[in-house]
Phi, psi and omega in degrees: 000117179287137210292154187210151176266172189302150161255135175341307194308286207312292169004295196270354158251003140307315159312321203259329180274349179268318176280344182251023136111014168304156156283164185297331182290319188300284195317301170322338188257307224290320194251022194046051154258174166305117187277021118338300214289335184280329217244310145338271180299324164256019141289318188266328175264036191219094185323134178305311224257320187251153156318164151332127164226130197266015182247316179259011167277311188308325183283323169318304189316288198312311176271024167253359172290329223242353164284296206286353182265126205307157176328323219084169177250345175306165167185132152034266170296323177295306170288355152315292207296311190307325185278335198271319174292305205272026168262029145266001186091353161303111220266201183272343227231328203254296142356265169355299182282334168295285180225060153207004179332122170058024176236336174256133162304204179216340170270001171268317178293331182276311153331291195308315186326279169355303205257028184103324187287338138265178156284132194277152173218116187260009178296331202255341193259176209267147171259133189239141176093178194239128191278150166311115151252133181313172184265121183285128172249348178302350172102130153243175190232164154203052138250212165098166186262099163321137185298329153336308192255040173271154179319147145310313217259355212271359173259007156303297142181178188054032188241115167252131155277122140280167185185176175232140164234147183257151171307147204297324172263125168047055184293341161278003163267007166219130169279343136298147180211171189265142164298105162227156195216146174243159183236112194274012157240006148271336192085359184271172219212129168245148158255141164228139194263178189221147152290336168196184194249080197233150197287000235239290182320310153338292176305299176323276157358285162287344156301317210269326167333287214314308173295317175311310199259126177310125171003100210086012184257317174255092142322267196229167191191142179227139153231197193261189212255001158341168205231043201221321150297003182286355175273002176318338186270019201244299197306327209266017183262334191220348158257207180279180162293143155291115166243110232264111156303153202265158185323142155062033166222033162335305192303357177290328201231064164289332171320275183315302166353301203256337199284000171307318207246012167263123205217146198300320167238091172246146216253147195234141159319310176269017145293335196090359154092021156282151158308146148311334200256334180274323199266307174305339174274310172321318184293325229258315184286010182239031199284168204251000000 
């Protein structure tokens, strides 16, 4: 039977049975308790100067419960380093898992959010549902070499998703946008701004990786089927294969897709809690 403390009540027929002459043994049988437990509660709970008092026994009790109960683990300090991270955008699961592996929870951080000791940002915590995308006007093709016939093996490395992003407010009034290419098996992630989304712009883009990264880092790269990708017979003359993801499936290139809100060095789960940047450099001393 597992231990359970005194309740006021019993306290106060500890008190009313103490005064009309019980014994201690006695009083243990009147409450089923343990006569230790009785033996216990009035050594410890009783002023030297006064009788038993259940009003003030309850109050001794109560604050030697709450003297005994451990610090926590919050501090100051701790919450500085916690806060610095997630105003970079870090969540609680990636923070946890970085520096703090087996001493923190990561559902200890989200309480805390929750209960205030930090600031809350809701920008760092997971987002349900599907975001609103503008209506594409740009036009598609379909010709170019289907994401179907790309190697099995293509997850391996030097295999990049391209893409385009448009600026964040009212992105069909601006023609500039951004290049961005991920390497899908670090994840890292690069951007070039362009001037517009014109195949010309593109082509440019991907010349300029290409010259940034050592020899053999870009191979092959799949992208969507955009009129922004029409230099693919240009590119694929003197760069990698091109591979055209099928119409209206972004989840072929969840890589590129998702990496907008990820930043090369947030430490990824599917890494091993390494950076992109740590893992891409890593890639980069073992080229073939």
């Amino acid at each position: 039977m597992s231990y359970q403390h005194l309740t006021t009540f019993e306290r106060a027929r500890i008190e009313t049975l103490q005064k009309i002459g019980y014994s201690m043994r006695k009083i243990s049988d009147e409450l089923r308790r343990s006569p230790s437990t009785i033996s216990r509660e009035l050594r410890r709970n009783t002023v030297v100067t006064q009788e038993y008092r259940s009003e003030i026994a309850q109050d001794i009790a109560h604050k030697r419960r709450l003297a005994c109960r451990p610090d926590g683990k919050w501090s100051p300090e701790l919450a500085r380093i916690i806060q610095e991270k997630l105003d970079q955008t870090w969540s609680p699961e990636q923070i946890v898992n970085r520096l703090f592996f087996e001493t923190l929870s990561f559902k200890t951080l989200y309480r805390w959010l929750y209960q205030g000791f930090l600031e809350r940002n809701v920008h760092v915590l997971r987002h349900k549902g599907k975001r609103q995308k503008p209506k594409e006007t740009r036009g598609r093709f379909n010709i170019g070499t289907t994401i179907q016939k790309r190697p099995k093996d293509s997850k391996t490395r030097n295999i990049w998703s391209l893409g385009t992003r448009y600026g964040r407010f009212e992105p069909w009034k601006s023609k500039g946008c951004m290049a961005t290419f991920i390497e899908r098996k670090t994840r890292w992630y690069i951007v070039f701004k362009m001037p517009n989304r014109t195949a010309a712009s593109m082509e440019s883009a991907i010349k300029s990786l290409h010259t940034l990264l050592p020899s053999g880092a870009l191979k092959t790269a799949t992208v969507d089927r955009g009129k922004e990708f029409a230099c693919y017979s240009r590119i694929e003359a003197d760069l990698p294969r091109i591979y055209f993801a099928d119409a209206y499936s972004s989840w072929q290139r969840g890589s590129n897709e998702n990496a907008l809100r990820l930043i090369n060095r947030r430490p990824r789960k599917c890494l091993n809690w390494k950076t992109a940047h740590e893992a891409f450099q890593h890639e980069l001393l073992h080229l073939d």
